[in-house]
matplotlib code that plots the C-alpha trace (Angstrom):
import matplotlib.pyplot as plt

x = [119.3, 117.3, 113.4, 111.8, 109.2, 105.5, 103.4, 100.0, 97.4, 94.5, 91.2, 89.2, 91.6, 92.5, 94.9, 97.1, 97.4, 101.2, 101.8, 104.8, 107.9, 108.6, 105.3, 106.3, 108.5, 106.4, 105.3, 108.2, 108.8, 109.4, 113.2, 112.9, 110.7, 112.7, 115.5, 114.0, 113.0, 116.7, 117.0, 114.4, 116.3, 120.1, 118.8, 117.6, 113.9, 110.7, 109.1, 105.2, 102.5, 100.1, 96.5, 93.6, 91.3, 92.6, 89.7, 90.8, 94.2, 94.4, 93.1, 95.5, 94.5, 95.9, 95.0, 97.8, 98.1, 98.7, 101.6, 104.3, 107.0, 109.3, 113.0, 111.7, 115.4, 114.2, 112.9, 111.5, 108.9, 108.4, 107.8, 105.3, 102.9, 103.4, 101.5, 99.1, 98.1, 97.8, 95.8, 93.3, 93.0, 94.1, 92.0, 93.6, 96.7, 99.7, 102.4, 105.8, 106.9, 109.8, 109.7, 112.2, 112.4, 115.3, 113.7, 110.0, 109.1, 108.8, 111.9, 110.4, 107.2, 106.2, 103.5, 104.5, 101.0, 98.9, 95.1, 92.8, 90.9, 87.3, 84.9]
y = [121.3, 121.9, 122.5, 119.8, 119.9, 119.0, 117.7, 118.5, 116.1, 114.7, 112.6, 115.9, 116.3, 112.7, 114.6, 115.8, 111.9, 110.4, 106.8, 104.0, 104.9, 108.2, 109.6, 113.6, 113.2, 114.3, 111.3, 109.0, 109.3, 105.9, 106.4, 106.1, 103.5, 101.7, 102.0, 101.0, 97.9, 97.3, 97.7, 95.2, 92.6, 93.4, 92.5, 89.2, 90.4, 88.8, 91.7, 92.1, 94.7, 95.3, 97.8, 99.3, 102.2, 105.6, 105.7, 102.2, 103.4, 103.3, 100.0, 96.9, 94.8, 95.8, 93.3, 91.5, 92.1, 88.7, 86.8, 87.8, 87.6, 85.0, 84.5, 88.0, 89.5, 92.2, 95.5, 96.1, 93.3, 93.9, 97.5, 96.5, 94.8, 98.2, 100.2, 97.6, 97.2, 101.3, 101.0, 98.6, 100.5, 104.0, 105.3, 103.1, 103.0, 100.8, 99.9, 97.8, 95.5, 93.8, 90.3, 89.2, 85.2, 84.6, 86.7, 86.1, 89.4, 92.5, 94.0, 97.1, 99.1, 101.9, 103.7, 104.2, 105.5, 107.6, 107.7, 110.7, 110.4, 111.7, 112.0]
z = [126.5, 123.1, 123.7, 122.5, 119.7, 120.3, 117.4, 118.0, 116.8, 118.1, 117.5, 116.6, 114.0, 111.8, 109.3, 112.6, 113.8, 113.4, 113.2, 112.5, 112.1, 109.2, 109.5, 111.2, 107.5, 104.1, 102.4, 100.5, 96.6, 95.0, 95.5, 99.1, 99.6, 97.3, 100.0, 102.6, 100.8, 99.9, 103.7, 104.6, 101.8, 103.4, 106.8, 105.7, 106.7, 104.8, 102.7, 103.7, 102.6, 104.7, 104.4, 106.1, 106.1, 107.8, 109.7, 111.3, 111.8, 115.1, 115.4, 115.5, 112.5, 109.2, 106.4, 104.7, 101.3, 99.8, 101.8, 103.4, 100.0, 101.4, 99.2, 97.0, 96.5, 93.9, 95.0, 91.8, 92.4, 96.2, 95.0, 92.2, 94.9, 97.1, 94.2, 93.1, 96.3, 96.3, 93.0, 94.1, 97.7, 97.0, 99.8, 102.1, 103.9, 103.0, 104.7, 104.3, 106.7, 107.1, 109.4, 110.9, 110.8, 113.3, 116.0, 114.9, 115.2, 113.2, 112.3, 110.6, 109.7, 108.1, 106.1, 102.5, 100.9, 103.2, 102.3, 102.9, 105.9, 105.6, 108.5]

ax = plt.figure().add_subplot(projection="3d")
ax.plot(x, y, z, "-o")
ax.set_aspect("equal")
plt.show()
């Protein structure tokens, strides 16, 4: 059996903390978050962005960046409100989320801009 490998973080150190799903990966390029929107739209999923500050990380309320974008098809759009919402909070973090409606739950989330985390 492979030895398994330990990430060490910790709250004495916020730039070691890992969270949602891709974040032990170096941070996505446009390319890749534009799959994993294309993802989110092949699953039938409704596209969400969601922020908050990365010293509130840990806490379980994000805010919603406008609606959840129910019927949006186009990546290019769904993408667009990803880096406005980074432009207006680039010291936040933002995340996608993809809802899914048949289950009423969420399907997928991850963190697609990281923001620095001061103390």
């Amino acid at each position: 059996m492979n030895a398994m490998q330990d990430y060490h973080s910790g709250l004495n150190d916020p730039n070691s903390r890992k969270f949602e799903i891709f974040s032990y990966l170096p941070e996505m390029s446009d390319e890749h978050i534009e799959l994993q929107i294309k993802y989110i739209i092949n699953k039938g999923w409704v596209p969400a962005i969601e922020h908050t500050e990365p010293n509130n990380v840990d806490g379980h309320y994000w805010y919603l960046w406008k609606l959840p974008m129910f019927g949006e098809s186009k990546v290019n759009n769904i993408l667009a409100e990803a880096k406005t919402c980074h432009r207006i909070h680039p010291t936040d973090h933002i995340r996608l989320v993809g809802y899914d409606n048949k289950k009423q739950s969420v399907g997928t989330t991850m963190v697609i801009y990281r923001g620095p985390i001061k103390f």
